[in-house]
C-alpha positions as a Markdown table, in Angstrom:
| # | Residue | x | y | z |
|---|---|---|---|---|
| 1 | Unk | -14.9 | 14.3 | -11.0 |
| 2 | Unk | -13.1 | 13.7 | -7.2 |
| 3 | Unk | -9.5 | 13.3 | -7.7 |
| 4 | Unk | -8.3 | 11.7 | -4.6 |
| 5 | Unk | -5.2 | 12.4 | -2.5 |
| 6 | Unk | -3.6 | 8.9 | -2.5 |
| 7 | Unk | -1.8 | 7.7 | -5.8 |
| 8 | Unk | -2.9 | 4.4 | -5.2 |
| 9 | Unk | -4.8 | 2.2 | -2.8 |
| 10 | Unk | -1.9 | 1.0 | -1.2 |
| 11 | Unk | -0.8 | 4.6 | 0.1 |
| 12 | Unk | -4.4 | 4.8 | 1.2 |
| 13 | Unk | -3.9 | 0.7 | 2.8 |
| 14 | Unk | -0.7 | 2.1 | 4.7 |
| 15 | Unk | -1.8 | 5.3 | 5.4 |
| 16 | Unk | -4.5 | 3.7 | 7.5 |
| 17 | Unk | -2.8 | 1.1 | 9.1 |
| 18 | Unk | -0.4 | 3.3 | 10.4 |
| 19 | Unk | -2.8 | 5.3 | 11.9 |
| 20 | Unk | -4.1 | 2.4 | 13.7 |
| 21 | Unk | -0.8 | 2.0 | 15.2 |
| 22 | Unk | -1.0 | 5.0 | 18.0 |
| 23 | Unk | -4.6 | 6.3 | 17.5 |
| 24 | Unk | -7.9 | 4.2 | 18.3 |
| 25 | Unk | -10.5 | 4.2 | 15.7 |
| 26 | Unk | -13.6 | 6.5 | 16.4 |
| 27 | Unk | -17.2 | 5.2 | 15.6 |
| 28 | Unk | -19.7 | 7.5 | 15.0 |
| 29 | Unk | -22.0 | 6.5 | 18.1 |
| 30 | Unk | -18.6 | 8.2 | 20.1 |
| 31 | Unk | -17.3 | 5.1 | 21.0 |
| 32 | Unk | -13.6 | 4.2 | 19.8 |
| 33 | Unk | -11.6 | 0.5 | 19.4 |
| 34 | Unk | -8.0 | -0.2 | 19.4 |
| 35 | Unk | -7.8 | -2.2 | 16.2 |
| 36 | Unk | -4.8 | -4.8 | 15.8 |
| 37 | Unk | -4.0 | -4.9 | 12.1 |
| 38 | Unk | -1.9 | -8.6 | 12.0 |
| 39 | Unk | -2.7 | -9.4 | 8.2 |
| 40 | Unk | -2.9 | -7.8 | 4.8 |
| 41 | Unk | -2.8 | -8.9 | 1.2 |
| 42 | Unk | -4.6 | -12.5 | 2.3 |
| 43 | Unk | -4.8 | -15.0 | -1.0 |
| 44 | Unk | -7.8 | -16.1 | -0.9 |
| 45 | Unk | -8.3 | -19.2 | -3.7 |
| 46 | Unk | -12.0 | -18.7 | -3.7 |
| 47 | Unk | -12.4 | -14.9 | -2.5 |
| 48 | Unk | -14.1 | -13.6 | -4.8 |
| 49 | Unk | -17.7 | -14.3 | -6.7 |
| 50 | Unk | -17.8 | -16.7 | -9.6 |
| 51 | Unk | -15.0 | -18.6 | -7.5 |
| 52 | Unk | -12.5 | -16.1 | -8.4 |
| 53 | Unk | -9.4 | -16.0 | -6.3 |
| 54 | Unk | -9.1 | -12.1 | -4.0 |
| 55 | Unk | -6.9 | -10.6 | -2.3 |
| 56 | Unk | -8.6 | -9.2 | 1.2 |
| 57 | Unk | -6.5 | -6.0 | 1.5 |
| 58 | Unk | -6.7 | -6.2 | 5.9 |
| 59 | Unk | -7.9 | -8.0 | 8.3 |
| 60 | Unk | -7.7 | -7.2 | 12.1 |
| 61 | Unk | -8.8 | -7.4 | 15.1 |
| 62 | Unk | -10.3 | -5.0 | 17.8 |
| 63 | Unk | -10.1 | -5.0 | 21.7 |
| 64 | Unk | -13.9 | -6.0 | 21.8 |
| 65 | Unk | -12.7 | -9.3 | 20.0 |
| 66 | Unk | -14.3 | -8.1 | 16.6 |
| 67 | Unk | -12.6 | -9.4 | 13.5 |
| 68 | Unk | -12.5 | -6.6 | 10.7 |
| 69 | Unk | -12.4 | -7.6 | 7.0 |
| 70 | Unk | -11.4 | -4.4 | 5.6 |
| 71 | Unk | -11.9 | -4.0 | 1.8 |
| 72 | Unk | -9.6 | -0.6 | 0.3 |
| 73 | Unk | -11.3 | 1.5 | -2.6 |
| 74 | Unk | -10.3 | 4.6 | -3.6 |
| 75 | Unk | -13.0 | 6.8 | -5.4 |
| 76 | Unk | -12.0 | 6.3 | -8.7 |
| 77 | Unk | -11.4 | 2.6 | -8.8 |
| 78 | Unk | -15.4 | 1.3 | -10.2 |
| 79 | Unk | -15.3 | -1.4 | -7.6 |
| 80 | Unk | -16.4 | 0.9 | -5.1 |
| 81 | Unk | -20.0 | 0.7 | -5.5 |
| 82 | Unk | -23.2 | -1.1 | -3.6 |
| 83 | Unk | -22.0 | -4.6 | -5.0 |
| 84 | Unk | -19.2 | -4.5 | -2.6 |
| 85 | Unk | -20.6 | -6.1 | 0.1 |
| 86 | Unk | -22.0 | -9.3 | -1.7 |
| 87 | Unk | -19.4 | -9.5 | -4.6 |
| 88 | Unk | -15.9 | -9.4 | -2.1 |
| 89 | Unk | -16.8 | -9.1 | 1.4 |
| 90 | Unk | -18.9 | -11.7 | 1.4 |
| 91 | Unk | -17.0 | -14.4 | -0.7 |
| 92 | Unk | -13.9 | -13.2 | 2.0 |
| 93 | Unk | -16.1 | -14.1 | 5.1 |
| 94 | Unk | -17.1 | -17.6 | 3.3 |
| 95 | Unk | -13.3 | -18.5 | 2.3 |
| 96 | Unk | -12.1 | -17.9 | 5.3 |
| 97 | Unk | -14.7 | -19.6 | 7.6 |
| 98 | Unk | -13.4 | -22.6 | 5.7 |
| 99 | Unk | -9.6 | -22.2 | 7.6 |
| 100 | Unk | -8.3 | -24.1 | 10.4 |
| 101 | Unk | -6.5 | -22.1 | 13.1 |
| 102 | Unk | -3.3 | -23.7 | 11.6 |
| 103 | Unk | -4.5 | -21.8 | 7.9 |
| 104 | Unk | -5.0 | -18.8 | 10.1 |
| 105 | Unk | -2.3 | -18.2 | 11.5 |
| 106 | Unk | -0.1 | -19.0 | 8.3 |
| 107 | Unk | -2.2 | -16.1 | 6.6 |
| 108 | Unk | -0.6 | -13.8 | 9.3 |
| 109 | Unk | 3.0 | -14.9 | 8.6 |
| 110 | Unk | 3.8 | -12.9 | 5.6 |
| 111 | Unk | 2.8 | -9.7 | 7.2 |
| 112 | Unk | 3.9 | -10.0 | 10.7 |
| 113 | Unk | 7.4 | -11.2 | 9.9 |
| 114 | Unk | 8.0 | -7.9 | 7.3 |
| 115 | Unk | 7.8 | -10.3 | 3.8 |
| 116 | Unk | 5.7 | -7.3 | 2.0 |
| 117 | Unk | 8.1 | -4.5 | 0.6 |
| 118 | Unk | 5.6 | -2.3 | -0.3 |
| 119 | Unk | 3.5 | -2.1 | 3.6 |
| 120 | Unk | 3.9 | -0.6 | 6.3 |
| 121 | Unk | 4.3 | -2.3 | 9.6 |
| 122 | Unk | 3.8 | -2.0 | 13.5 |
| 123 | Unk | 6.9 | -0.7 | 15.4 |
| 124 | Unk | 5.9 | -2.7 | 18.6 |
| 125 | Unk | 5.9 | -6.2 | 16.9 |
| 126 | Unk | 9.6 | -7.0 | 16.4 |
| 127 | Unk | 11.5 | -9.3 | 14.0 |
| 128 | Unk | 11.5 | -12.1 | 16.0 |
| 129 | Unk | 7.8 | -12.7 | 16.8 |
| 130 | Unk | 7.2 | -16.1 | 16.4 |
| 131 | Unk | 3.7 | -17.0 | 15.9 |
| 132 | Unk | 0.4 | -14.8 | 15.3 |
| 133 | Unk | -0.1 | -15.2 | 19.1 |
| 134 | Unk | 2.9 | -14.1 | 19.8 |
| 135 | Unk | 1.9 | -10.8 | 17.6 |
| 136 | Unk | -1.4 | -10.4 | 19.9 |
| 137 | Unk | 1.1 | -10.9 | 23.1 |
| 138 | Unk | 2.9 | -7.8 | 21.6 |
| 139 | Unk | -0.1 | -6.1 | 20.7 |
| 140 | Unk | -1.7 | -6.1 | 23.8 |
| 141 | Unk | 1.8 | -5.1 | 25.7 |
| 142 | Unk | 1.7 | -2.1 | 23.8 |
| 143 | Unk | -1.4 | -1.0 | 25.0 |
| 144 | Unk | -1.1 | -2.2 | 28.4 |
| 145 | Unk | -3.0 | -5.3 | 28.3 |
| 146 | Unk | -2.7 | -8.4 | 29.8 |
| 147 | Unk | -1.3 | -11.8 | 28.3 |
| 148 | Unk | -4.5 | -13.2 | 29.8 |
| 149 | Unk | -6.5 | -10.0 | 27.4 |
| 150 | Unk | -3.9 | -11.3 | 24.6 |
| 151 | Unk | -5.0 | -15.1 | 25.1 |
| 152 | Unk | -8.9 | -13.9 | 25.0 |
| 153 | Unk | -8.7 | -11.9 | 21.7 |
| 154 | Unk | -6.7 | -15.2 | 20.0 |
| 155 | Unk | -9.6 | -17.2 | 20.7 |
| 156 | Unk | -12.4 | -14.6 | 19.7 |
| 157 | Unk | -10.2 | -13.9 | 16.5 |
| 158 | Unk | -10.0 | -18.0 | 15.5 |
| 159 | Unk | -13.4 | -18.4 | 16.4 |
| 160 | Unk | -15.1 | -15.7 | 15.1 |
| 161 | Unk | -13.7 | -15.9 | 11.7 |
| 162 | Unk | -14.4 | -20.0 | 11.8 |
| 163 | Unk | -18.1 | -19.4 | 12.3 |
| 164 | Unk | -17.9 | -16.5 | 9.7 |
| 165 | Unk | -19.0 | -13.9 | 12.5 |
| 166 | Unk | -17.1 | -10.8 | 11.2 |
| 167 | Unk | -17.4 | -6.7 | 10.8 |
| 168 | Unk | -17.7 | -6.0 | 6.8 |
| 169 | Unk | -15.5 | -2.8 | 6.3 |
| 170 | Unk | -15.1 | -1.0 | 3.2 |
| 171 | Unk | -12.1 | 1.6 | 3.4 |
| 172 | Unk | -12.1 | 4.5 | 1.1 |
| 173 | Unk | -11.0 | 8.2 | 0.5 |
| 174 | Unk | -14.6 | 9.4 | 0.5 |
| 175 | Unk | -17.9 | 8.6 | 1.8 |
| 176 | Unk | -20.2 | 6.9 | -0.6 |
| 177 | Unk | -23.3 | 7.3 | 1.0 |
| 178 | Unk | -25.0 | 4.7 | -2.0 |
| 179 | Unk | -22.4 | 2.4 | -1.0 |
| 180 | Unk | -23.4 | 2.4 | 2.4 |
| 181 | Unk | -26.8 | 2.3 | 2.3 |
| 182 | Unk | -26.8 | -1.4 | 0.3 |
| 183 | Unk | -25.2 | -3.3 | 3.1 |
| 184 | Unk | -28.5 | -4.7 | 3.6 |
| 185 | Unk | -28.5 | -6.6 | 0.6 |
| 186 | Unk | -25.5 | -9.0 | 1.8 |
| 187 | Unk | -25.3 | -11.3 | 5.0 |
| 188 | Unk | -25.7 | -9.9 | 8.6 |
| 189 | Unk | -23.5 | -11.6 | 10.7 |
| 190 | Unk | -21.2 | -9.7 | 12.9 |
| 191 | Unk | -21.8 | -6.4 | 11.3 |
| 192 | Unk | -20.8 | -3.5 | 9.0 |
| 193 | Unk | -18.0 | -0.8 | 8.8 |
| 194 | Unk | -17.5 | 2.3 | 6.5 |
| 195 | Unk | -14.4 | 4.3 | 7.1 |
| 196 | Unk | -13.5 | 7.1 | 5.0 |
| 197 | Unk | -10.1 | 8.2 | 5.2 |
| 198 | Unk | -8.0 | 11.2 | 5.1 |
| 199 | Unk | -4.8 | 12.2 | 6.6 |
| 200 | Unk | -6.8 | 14.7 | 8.5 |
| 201 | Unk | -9.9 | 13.1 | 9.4 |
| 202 | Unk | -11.8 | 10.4 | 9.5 |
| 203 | Unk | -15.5 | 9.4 | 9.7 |
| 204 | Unk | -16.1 | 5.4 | 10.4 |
| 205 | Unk | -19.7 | 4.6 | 10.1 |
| 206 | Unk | -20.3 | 1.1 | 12.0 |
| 207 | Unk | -23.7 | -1.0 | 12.0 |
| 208 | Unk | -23.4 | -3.9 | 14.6 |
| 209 | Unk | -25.3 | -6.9 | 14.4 |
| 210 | Unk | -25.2 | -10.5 | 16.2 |
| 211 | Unk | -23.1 | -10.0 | 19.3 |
| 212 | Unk | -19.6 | -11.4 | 18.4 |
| 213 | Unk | -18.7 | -14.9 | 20.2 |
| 214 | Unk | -16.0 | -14.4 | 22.7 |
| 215 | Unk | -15.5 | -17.6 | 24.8 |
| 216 | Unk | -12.7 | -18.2 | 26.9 |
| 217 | Unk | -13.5 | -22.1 | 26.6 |
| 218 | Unk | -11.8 | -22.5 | 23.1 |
| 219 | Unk | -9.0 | -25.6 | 22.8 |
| 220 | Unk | -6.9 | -23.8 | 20.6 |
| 221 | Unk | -3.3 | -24.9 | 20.0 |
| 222 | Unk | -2.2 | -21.0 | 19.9 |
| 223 | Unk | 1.3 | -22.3 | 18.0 |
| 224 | Unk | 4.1 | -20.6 | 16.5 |
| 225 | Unk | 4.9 | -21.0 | 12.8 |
| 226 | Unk | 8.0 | -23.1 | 13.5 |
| 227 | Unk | 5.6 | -25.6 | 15.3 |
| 228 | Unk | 3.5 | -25.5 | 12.3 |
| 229 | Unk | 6.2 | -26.6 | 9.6 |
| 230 | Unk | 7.1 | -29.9 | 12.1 |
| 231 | Unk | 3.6 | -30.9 | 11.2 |
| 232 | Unk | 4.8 | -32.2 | 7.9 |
| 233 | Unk | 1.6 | -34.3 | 7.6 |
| 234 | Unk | -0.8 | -31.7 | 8.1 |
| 235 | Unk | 0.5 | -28.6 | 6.3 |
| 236 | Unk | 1.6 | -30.3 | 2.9 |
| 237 | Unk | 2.6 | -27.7 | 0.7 |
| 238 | Unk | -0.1 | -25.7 | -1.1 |
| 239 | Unk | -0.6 | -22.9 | -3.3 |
| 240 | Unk | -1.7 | -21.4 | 0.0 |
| 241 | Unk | 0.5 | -23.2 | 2.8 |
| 242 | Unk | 4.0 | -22.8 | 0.9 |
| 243 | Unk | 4.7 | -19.4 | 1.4 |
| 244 | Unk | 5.3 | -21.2 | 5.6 |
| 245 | Unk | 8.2 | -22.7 | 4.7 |
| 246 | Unk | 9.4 | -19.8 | 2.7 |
| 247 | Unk | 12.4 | -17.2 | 4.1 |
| 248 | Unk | 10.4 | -13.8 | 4.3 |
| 249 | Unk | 12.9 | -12.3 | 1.2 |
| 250 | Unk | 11.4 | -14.2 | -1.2 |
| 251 | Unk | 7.9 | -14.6 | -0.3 |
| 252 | Unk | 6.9 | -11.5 | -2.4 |
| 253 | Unk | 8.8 | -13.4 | -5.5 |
| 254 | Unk | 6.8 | -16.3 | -4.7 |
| 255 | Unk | 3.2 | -14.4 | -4.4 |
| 256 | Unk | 4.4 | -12.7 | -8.1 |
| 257 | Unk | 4.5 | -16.6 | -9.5 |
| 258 | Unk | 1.5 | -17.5 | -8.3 |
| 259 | Unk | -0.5 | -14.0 | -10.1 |
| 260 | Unk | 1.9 | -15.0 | -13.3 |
| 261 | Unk | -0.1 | -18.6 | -13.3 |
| 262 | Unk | -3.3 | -17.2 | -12.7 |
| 263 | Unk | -2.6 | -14.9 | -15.6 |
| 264 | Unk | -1.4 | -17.5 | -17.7 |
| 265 | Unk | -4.8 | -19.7 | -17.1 |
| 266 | Unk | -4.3 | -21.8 | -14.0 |
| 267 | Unk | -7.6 | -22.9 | -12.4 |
| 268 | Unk | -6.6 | -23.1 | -9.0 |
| 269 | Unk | -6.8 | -26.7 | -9.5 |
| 270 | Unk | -3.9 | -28.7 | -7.7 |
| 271 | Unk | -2.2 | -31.7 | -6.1 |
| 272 | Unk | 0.1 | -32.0 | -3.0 |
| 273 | Unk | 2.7 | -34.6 | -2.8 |
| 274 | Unk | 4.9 | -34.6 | 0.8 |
| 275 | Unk | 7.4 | -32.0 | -1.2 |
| 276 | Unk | 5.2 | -29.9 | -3.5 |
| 277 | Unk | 1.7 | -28.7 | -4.7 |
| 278 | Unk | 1.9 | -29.7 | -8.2 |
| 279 | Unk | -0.5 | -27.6 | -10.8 |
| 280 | Unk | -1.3 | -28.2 | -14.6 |
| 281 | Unk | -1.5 | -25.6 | -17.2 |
| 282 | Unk | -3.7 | -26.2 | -20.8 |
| 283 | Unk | -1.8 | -25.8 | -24.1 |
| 284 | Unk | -2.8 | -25.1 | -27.6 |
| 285 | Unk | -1.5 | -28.6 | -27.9 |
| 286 | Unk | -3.7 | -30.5 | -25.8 |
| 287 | Unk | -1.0 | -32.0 | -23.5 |
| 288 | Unk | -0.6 | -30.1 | -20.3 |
| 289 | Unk | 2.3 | -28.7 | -19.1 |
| 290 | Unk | 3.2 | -29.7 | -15.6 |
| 291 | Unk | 4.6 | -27.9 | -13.1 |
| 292 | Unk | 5.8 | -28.5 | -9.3 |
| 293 | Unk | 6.3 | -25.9 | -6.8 |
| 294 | Unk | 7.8 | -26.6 | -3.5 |
């Protein structure tokens, strides 16, 4: 039996991502990527099989323009095994092709502003970045690129993920070698990652497939999350939208409420008035007890 080194797979999560902050990630055909983690711990209403809501654990992007959906597994946890790649990788690449760039960009919020107590984050974004372009403007400063470079890898990043064009990476503490070898079995777009991870080495096995879109011809709006709550009749509040208009202190509350509804038997099922997504839970009663959240 391998006992691994992290106590849990947010230790191995963190430990990673804070690797990504100084070092570049080496592939094993000797080429390396700066990798620009900007979310983590994405809800994802339908991200799993079945129509299960997930959590994708990180998503990133490189200085190719390649979007990473990174999946963590430690080597005891039964989830990491060849159904990985069609089972939650897969459902992530679909639930998120669905997004606008508005959607987008909100999933970035509760990581780039600090709202998770239990990650770790990059010293070189500070507390008042304003916008998930605003954290690749950062980024790319830290490295020495251009706003122009910064601009570029927006647009891949939106675009990519919209036409569901994205590296599948599994992250683990060891290399599963039958893990690996069942990629096939799932979609080919974009590509496949493996990393396995230890404080003292790494090995990242990478399988690329269509070349990733990177056009600098995209009309995005590239705006900041303050520009995103004036659009009060776009971004009504959702299950998935509210946490936007939330002050980052008790977004991690709020993420707690909405696992507690899940657990209680919510079906992801909701309405939106102008002030509040509003959900119904069943009863051994047969009326429904209503609830609004905003």
């Amino acid at each position: 039996m391998i006992i691994s080194i992290y106590p849990n797979e947010r230790q191995l999560v963190n430990a990673f991502m804070e690797y990504t902050f100084a070092h570049q990630i080496p592939l094993t055909n000797g080429e390396t990527r700066k990798l620009f983690i900007w979310g983590n711990e994405i809800w994802l209403p339908d991200g799993k099989s079945g129509n299960r809501s997930g959590i994708l654990d990180v998503i990133g992007t490189d200085e190719n323009g390649e979007v990473w959906l990174i999946e963590a597994k430690l080597c005891s946890n039964p989830e990491l095994n060849e159904n990985i790649w069609r089972e939650q990788l897969d459902p992530y690449r679909l639930s998120l092709s669905k997004r606008s760039e508005d959607e987008i960009v909100m999933g970035a919020r509760r990581y780039l502003i600090k709202a998770n107590a239990d990650s770790v984050f990059p010293p070189f974004i500070n507390d008042r970045v304003e916008g998930l372009y605003d954290g690749f403007k950062q980024w790319c400063a830290h490295w020495g690129f251009s706003e122009e470079k910064a601009k570029w890898l927006y647009d891949c990043t939106i675009q990519n993920i919209m036409k569901g064009n994205v590296i599948a990476c599994v992250l683990a503490d060891i290399l599963d070698e039958r893990v690996w070898e069942k990629r096939e079995s799932t979609f080919a777009h974009g590509g496949f990652a493996y990393i396995a991870f230890q404080p003292s080495e790494m090995m990242v096995l990478f399988d690329s497939r269509e070349p990733m879109i990177k056009t600098q011809d995209a009309n995005f709006s590239r705006g900041t999350w303050d520009e995103l709550v004036k659009k009060k009749k776009e971004v009504k509040p959702t299950p998935d939208t509210l946490e936007l208009y939330l002050s980052k202190d008790v977004i991690d509350t709020y993420s707690r409420i909405r696992d507690f509804l899940l657990e209680l038997g919510w079906d992801k099922s909701y309405r939106s008035n102008r002030k509040a997504f509003i959900i119904d839970l069943p009863t051994k009663y047969g009326a429904d007890i209503r609830i609004h959240i905003g």
